[in-house]
C-alpha positions as a Markdown table, in Angstrom:
| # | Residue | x | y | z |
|---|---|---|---|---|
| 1 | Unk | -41.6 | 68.1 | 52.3 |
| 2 | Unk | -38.2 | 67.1 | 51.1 |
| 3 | Unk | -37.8 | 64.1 | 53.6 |
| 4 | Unk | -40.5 | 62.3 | 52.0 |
| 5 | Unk | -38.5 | 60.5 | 49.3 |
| 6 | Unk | -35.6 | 59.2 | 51.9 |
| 7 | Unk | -39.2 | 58.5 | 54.1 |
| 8 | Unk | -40.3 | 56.0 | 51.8 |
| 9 | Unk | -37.0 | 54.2 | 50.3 |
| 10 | Unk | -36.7 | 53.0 | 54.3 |
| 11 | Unk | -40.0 | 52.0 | 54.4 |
| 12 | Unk | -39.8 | 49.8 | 51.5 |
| 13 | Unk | -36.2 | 48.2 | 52.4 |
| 14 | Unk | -37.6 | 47.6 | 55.3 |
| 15 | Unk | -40.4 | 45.7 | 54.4 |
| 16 | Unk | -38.0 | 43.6 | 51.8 |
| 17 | Unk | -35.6 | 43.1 | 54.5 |
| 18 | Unk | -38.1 | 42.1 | 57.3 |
| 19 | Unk | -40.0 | 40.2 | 55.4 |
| 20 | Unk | -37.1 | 37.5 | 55.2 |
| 21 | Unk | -35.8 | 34.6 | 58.2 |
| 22 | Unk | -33.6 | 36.9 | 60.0 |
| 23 | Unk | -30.5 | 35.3 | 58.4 |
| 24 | Unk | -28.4 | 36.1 | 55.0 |
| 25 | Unk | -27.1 | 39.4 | 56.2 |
| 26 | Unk | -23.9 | 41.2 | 55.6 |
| 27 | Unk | -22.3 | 45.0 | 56.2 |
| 28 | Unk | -19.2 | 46.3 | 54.5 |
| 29 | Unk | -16.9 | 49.2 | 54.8 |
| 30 | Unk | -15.1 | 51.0 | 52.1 |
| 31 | Unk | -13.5 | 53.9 | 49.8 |
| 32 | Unk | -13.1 | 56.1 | 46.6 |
| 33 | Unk | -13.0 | 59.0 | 45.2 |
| 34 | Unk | -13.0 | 60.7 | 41.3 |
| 35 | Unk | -17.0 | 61.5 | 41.4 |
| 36 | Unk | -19.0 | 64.8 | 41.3 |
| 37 | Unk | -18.3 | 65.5 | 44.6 |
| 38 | Unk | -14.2 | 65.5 | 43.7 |
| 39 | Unk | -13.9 | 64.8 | 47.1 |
| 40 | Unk | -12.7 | 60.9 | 48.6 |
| 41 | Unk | -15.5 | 58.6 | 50.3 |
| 42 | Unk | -15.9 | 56.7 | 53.1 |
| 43 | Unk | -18.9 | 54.3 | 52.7 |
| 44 | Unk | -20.6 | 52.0 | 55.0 |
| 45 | Unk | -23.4 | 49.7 | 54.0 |
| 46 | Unk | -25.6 | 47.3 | 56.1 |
| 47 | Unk | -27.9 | 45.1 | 54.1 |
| 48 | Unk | -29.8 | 41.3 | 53.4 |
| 49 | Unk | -28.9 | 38.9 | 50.6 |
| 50 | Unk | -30.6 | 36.0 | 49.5 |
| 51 | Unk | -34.0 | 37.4 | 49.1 |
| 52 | Unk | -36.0 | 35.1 | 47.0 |
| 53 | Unk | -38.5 | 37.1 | 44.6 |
| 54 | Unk | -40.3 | 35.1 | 41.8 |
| 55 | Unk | -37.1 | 32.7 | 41.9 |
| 56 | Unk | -34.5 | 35.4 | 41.7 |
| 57 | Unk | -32.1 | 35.4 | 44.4 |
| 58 | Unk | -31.7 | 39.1 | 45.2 |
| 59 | Unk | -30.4 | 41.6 | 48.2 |
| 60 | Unk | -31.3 | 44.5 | 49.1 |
| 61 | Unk | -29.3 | 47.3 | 51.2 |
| 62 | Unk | -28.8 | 50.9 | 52.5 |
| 63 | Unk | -25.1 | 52.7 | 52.6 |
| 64 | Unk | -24.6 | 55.7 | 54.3 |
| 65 | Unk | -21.6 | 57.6 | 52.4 |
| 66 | Unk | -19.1 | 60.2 | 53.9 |
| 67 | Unk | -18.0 | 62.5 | 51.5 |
| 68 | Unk | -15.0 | 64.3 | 53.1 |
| 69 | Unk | -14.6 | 67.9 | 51.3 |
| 70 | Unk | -13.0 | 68.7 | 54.5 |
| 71 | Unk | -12.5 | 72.7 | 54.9 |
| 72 | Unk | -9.8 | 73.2 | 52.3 |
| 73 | Unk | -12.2 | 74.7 | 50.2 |
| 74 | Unk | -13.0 | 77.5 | 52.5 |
| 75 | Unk | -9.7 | 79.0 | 53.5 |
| 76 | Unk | -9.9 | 79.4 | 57.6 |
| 77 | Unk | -9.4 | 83.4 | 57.5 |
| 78 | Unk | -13.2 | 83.5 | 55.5 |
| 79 | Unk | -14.7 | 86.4 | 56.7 |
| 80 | Unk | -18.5 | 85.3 | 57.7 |
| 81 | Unk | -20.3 | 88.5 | 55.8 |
| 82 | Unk | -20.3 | 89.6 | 52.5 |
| 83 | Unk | -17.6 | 91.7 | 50.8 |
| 84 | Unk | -17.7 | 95.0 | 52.4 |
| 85 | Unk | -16.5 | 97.2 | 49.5 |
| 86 | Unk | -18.2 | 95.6 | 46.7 |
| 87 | Unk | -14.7 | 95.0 | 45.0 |
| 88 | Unk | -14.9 | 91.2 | 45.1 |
| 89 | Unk | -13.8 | 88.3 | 42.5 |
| 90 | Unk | -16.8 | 85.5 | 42.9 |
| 91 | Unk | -14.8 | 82.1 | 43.3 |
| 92 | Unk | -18.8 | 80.6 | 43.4 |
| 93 | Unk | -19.7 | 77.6 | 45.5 |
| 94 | Unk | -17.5 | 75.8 | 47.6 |
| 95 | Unk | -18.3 | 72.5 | 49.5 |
| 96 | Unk | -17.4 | 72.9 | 53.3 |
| 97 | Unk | -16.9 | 70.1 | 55.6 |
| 98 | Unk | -18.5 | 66.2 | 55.3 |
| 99 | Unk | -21.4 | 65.5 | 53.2 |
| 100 | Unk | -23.3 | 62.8 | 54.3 |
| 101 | Unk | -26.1 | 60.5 | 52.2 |
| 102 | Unk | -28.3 | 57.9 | 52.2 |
| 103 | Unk | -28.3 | 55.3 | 49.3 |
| 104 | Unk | -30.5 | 52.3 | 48.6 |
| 105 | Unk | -29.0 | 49.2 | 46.9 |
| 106 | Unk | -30.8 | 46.5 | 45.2 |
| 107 | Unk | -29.3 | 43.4 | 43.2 |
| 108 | Unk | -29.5 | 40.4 | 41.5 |
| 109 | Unk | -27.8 | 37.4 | 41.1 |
| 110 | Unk | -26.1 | 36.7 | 37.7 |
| 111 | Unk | -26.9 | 32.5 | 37.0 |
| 112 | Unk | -25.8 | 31.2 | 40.2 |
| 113 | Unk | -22.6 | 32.2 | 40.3 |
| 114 | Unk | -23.2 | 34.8 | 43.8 |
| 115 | Unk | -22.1 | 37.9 | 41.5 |
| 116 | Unk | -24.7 | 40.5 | 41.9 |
| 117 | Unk | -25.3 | 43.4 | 39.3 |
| 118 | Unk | -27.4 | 46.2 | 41.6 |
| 119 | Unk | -28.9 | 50.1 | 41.2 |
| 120 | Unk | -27.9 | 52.8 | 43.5 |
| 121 | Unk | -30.5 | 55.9 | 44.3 |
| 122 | Unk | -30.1 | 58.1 | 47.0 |
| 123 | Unk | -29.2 | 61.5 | 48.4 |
| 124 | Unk | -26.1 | 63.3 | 49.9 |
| 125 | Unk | -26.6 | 66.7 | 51.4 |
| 126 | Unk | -23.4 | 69.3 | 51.7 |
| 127 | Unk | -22.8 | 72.3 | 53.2 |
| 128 | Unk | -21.9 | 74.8 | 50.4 |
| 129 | Unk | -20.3 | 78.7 | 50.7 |
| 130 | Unk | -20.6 | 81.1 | 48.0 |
| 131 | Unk | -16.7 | 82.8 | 48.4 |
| 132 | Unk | -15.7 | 85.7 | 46.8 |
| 133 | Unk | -12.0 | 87.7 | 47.3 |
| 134 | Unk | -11.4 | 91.0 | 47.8 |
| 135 | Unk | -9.5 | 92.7 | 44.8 |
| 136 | Unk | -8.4 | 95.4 | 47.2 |
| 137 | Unk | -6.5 | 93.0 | 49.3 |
| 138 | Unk | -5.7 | 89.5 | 47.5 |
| 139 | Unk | -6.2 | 86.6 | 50.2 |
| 140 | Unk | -9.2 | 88.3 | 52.2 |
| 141 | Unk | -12.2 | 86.0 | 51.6 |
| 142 | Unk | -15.7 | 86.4 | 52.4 |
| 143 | Unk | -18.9 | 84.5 | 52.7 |
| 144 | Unk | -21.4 | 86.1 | 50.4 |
| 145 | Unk | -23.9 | 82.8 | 51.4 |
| 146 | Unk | -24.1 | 79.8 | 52.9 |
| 147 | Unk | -26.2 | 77.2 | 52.3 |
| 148 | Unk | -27.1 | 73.2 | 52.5 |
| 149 | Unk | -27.5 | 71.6 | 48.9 |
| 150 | Unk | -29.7 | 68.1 | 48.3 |
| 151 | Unk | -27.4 | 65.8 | 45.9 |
| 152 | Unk | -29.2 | 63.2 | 43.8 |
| 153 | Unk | -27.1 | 59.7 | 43.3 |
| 154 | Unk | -27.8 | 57.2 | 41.2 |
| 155 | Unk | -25.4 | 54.3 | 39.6 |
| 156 | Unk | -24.6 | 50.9 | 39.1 |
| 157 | Unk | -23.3 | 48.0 | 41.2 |
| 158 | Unk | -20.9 | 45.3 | 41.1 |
| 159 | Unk | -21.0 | 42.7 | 44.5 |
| 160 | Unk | -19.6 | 39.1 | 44.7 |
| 161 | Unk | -20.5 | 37.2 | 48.1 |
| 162 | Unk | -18.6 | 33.8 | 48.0 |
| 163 | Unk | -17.7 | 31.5 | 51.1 |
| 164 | Unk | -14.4 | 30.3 | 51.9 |
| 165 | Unk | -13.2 | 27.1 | 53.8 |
| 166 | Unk | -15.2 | 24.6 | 55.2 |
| 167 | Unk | -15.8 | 26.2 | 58.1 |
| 168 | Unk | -18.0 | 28.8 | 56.1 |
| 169 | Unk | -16.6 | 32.1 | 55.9 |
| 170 | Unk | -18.4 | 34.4 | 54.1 |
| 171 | Unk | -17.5 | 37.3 | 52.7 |
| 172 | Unk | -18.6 | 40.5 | 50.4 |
| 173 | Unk | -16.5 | 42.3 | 48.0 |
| 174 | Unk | -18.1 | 45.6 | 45.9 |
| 175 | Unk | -17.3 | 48.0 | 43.4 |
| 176 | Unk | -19.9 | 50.7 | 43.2 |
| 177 | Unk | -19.7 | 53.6 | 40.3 |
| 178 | Unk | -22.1 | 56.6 | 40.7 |
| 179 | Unk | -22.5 | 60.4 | 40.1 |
| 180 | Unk | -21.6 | 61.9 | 43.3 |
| 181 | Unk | -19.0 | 59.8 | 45.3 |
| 182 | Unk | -17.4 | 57.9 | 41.5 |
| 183 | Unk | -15.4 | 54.6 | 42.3 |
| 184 | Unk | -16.2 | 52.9 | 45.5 |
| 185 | Unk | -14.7 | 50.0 | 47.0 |
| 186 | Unk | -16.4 | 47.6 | 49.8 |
| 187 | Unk | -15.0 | 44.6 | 51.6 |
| 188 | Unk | -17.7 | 42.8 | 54.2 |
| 189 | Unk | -19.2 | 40.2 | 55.9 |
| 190 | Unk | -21.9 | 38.0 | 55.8 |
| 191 | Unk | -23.6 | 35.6 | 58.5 |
């Protein structure tokens, strides 16, 4: 069962997160591009900070990640069978459409100073066409397959969560770098 993994990395943020005073949590929203997916990002993560484990102030979240291939990769005239004449060119796989994820984040505190240095693990899953073009007449395409790949991700973290005026206004700023979706921006809030 593939769902298994994904199964359990909830269950355990879950536990981390409920397992806290229902304060300390933020979300954020953000960008990027230049990954694996060659393809720009739109990110949004939901998650708790100051979790205390063994004196370590910690958060943990989850990010769900919109990889936007969009559908110029599979020109709109694609035929939806295989080359009918056998006199094809394989272009090979082609992303189609959005891939969409689900990442786990956990950090830690660097000496007080509410910078964070965190992991990324998750999944994406895409769409993807095998396209091949007709030599017989350049510009017909056809679908020789279609099928939905499972992405691994995994990377590294960067989050600072200061508080601004005296009325308390906290905020969250990230910089994620990882295989599939590359350099990723967040800005957030916390309450």
């Amino acid at each position: 069962m593939k769902m298994k993994p994904i199964f359990l990395l909830v269950v355990i943020v879950t536990f981390l997160l409920a397992a806290q005073p229902a304060t300390a949590w933020y979300y954020a929203i953000g960008g990027g591009g230049e990954g694996g997916a060659e393809a720009q990002n739109f990110t949004v993560e939901v998650g708790k900070e100051d979790i205390n484990i063994k004196g370590f102030n910690t958060f943990a979240g989850l990010a769900v990640p919109f990889i936007l291939h969009g559908d110029g990769n599979v020109p709109s005239s694609t035929k939806d069978s295989d080359c009918p004449h056998g006199d094809c060119d394989n272009l090979g796989d082609k992303d189609d459409g959005t891939e969409v994820g689900l990442l786990g984040k956990f950090g830690m505190e660097v000496y007080n100073s509410r910078a964070f240095v965190s992991l990324i693990l998750g999944v994406t899953r895409t769409n993807t066409v095998e396209l091949v073009e007709s030599n017989t007449n350049p510009g017909m395409y056809y679908k020789k397959s279609e099928d939905t790949d499972t992405n691994g991700v995994y990377g590294i973290g960067f989050s600072y969560m200061p508080e601004f005026f005296d009325w308390g206004l906290k905020m969250v700023f990230s910089l994620d770098i990882d295989n599939r979706r590359g350099l990723t921006g967040l800005i957030g809030w916390r309450w």
